[in-house]
mmCIF file of the C-alpha atoms, coordinates in Angstrom:
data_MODEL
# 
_entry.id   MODEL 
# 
loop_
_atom_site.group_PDB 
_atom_site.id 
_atom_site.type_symbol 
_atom_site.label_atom_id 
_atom_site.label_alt_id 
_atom_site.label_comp_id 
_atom_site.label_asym_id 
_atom_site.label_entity_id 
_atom_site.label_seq_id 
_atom_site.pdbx_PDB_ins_code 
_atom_site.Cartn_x 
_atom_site.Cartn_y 
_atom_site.Cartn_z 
_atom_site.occupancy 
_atom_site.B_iso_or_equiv 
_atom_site.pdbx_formal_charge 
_atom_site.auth_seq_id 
_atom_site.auth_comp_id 
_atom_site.auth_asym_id 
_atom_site.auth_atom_id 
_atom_site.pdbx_PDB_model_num 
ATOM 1  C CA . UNK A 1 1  ? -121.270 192.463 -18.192 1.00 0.00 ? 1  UNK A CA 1 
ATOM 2  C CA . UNK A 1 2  ? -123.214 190.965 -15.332 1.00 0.00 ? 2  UNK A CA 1 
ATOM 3  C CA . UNK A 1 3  ? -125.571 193.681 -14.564 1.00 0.00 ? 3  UNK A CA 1 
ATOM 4  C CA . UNK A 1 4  ? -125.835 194.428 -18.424 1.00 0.00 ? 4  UNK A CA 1 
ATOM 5  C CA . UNK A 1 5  ? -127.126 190.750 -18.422 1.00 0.00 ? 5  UNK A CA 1 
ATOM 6  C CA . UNK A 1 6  ? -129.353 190.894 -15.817 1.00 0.00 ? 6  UNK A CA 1 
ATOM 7  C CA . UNK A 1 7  ? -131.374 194.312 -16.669 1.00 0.00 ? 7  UNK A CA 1 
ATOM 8  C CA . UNK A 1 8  ? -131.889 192.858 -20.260 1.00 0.00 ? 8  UNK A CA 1 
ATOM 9  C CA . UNK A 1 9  ? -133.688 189.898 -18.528 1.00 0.00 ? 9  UNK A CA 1 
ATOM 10 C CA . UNK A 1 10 ? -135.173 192.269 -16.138 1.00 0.00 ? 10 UNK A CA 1 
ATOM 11 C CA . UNK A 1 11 ? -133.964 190.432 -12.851 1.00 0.00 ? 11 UNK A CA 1 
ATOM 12 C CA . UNK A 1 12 ? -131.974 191.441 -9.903  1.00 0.00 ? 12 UNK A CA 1 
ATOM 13 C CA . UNK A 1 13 ? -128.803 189.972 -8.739  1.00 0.00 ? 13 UNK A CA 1 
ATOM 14 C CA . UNK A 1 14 ? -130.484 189.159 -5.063  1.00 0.00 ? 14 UNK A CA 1 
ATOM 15 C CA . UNK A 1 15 ? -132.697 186.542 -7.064  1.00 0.00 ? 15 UNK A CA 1 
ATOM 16 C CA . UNK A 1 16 ? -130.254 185.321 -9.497  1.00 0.00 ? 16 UNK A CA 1 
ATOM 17 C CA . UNK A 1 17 ? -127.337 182.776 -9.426  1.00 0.00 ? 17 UNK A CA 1 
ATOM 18 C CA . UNK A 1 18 ? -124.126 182.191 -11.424 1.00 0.00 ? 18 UNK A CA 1 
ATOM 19 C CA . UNK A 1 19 ? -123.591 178.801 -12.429 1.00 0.00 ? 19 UNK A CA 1 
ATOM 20 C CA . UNK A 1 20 ? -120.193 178.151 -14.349 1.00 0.00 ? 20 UNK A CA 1 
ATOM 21 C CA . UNK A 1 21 ? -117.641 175.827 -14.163 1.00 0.00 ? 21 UNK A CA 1 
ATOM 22 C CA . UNK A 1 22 ? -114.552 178.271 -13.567 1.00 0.00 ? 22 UNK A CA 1 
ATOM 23 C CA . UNK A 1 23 ? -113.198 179.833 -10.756 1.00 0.00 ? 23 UNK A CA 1 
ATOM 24 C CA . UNK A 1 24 ? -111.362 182.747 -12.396 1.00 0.00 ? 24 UNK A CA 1 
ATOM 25 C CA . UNK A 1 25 ? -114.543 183.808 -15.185 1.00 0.00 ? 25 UNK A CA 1 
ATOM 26 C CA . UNK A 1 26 ? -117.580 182.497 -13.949 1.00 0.00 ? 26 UNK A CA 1 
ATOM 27 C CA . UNK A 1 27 ? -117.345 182.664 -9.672  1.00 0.00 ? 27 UNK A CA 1 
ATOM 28 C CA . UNK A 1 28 ? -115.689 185.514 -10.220 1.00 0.00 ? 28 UNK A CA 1 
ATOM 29 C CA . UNK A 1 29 ? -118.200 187.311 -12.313 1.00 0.00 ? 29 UNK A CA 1 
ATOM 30 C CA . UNK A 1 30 ? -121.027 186.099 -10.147 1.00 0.00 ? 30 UNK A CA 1 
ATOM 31 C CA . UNK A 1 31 ? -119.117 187.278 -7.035  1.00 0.00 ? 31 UNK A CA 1 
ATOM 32 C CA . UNK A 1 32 ? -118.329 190.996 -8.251  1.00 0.00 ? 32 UNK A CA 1 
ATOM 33 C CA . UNK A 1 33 ? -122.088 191.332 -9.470  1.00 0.00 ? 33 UNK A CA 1 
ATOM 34 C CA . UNK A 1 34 ? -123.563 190.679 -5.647  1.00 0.00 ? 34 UNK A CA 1 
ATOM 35 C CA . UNK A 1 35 ? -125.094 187.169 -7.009  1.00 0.00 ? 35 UNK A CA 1 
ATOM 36 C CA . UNK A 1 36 ? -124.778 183.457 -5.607  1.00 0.00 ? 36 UNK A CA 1 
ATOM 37 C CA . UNK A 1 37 ? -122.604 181.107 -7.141  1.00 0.00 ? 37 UNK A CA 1 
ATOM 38 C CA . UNK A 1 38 ? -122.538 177.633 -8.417  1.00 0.00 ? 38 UNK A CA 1 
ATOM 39 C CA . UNK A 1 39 ? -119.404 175.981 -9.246  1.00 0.00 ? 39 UNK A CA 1 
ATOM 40 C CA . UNK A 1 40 ? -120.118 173.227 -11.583 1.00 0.00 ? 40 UNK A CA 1 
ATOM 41 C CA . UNK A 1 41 ? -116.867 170.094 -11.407 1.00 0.00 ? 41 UNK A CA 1 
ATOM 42 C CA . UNK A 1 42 ? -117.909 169.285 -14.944 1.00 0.00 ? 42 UNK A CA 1 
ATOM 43 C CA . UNK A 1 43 ? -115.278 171.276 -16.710 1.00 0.00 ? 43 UNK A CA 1 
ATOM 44 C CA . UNK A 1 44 ? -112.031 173.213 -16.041 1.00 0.00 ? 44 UNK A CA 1 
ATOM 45 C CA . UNK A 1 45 ? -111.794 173.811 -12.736 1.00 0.00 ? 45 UNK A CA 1 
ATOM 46 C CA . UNK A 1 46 ? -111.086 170.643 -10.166 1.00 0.00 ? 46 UNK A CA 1 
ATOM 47 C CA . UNK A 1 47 ? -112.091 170.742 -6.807  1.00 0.00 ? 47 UNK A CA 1 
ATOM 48 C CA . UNK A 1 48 ? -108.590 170.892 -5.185  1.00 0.00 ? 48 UNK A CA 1 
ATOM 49 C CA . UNK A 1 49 ? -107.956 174.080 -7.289  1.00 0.00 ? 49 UNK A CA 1 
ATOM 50 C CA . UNK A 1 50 ? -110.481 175.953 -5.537  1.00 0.00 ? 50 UNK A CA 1 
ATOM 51 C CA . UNK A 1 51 ? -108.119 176.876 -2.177  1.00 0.00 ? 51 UNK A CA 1 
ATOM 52 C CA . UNK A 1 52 ? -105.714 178.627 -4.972  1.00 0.00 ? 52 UNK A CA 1 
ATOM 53 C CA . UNK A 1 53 ? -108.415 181.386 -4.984  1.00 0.00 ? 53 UNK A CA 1 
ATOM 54 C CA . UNK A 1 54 ? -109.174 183.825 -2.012  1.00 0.00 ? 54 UNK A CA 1 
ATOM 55 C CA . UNK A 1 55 ? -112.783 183.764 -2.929  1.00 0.00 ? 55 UNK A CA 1 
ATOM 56 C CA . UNK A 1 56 ? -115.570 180.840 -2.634  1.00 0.00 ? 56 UNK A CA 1 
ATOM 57 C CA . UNK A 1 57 ? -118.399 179.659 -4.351  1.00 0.00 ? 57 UNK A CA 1 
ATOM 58 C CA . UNK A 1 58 ? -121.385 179.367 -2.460  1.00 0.00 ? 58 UNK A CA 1 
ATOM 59 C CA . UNK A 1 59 ? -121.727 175.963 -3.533  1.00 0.00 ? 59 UNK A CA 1 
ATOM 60 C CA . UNK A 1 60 ? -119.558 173.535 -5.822  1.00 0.00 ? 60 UNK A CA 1 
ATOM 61 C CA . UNK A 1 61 ? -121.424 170.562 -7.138  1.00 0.00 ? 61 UNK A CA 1 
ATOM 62 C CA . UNK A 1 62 ? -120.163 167.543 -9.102  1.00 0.00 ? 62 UNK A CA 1 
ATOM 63 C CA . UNK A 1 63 ? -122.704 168.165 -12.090 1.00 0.00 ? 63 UNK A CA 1 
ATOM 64 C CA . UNK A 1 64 ? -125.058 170.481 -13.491 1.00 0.00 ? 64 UNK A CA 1 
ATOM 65 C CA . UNK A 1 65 ? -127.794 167.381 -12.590 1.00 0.00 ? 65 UNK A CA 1 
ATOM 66 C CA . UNK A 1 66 ? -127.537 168.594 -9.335  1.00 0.00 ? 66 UNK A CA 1 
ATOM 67 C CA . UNK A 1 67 ? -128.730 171.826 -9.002  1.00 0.00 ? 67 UNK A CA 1 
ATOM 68 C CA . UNK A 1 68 ? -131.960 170.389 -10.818 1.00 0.00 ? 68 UNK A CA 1 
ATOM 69 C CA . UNK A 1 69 ? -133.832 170.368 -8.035  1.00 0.00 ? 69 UNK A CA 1 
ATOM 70 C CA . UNK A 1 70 ? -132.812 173.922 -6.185  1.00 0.00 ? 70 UNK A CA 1 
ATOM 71 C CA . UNK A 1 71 ? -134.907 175.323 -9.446  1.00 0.00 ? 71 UNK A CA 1 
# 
């Protein structure tokens, strides 16, 4: 669904980031399709359920207002 996404919008996964607020949908989405991810601590996921995954984000921030300025 990832790459589906991306070659409607035209852009490649090496310039393109995942921002979601779920470990088990969003990361891992982001992960499988080769793109960086942002976990947002806005919704379902908390931050001490994150070691209950073998995977990482590549960075977890408390609120989409964060990531403002990485645009």
């Amino acid at each position: 669904m990832m790459r589906t996404g991306l070659n409607v919008i035209g852009a490649h996964s090496e310039s393109s980031a995942m921002i979601g607020d779920r470990m088990d949908t969003d990361v891992l989405a982001g992960l499988e399709a080769g793109m960086e991810t942002f976990l947002v601590l806005t919704g379902l996921t908390t931050e001490s359920d994150i070691n209950q995954y073998p995977y990482r984000p590549t960075r977890v921030v408390d609120s989409i207002a964060d990531l403002v300025d990485l645009i």
